[in-house]
C-alpha positions in Angstrom: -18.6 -3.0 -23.7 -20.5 -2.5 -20.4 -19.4 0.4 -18.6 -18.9 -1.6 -15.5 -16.4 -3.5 -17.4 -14.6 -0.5 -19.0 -13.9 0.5 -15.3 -12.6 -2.6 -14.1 -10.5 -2.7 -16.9 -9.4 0.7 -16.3 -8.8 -0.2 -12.9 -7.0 -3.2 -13.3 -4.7 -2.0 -16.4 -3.8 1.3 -13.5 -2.3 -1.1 -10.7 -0.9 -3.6 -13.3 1.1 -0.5 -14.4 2.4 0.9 -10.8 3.2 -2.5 -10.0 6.8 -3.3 -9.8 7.5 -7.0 -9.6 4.7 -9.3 -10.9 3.8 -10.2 -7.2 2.7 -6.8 -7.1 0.5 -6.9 -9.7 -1.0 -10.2 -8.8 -1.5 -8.6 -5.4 -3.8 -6.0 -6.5 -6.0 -7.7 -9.2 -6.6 -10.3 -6.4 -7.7 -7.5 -4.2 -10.2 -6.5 -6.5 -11.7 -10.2 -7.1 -13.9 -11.9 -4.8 -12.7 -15.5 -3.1 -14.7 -17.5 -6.2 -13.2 -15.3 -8.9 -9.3 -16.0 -7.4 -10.8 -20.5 -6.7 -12.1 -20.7 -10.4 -8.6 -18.7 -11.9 -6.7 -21.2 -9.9 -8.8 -24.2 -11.0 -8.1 -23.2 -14.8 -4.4 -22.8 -14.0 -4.4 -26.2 -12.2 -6.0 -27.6 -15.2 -3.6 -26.0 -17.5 -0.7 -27.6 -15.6 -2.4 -31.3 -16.2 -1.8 -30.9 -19.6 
């Protein structure tokens, strides 16, 4: 695995665990994604719902 990718993995696995409440942890993932990461998530999630 890339190091970049270990430390976003690292990062995100830290503020997943501090978080308290789920809308916490969403919070801070989103605030480490860019606006196209968070529109192509939501996109698959839509497209999850369809089914």
């Amino acid at each position: 695995m890339a190091r970049e990718t270990e430390a976003i993995l690292r990062s995100v696995l830290f503020n997943i665990k501090r978080a308290k409440t789920l809308k916490e942890a969403e919070a801070a993932v989103r605030a480490m994604c860019s606006k196209e990461d968070i529109d192509s998530v939501e996109q698959e999630i839509s497209k999850l719902k369809e089914e």
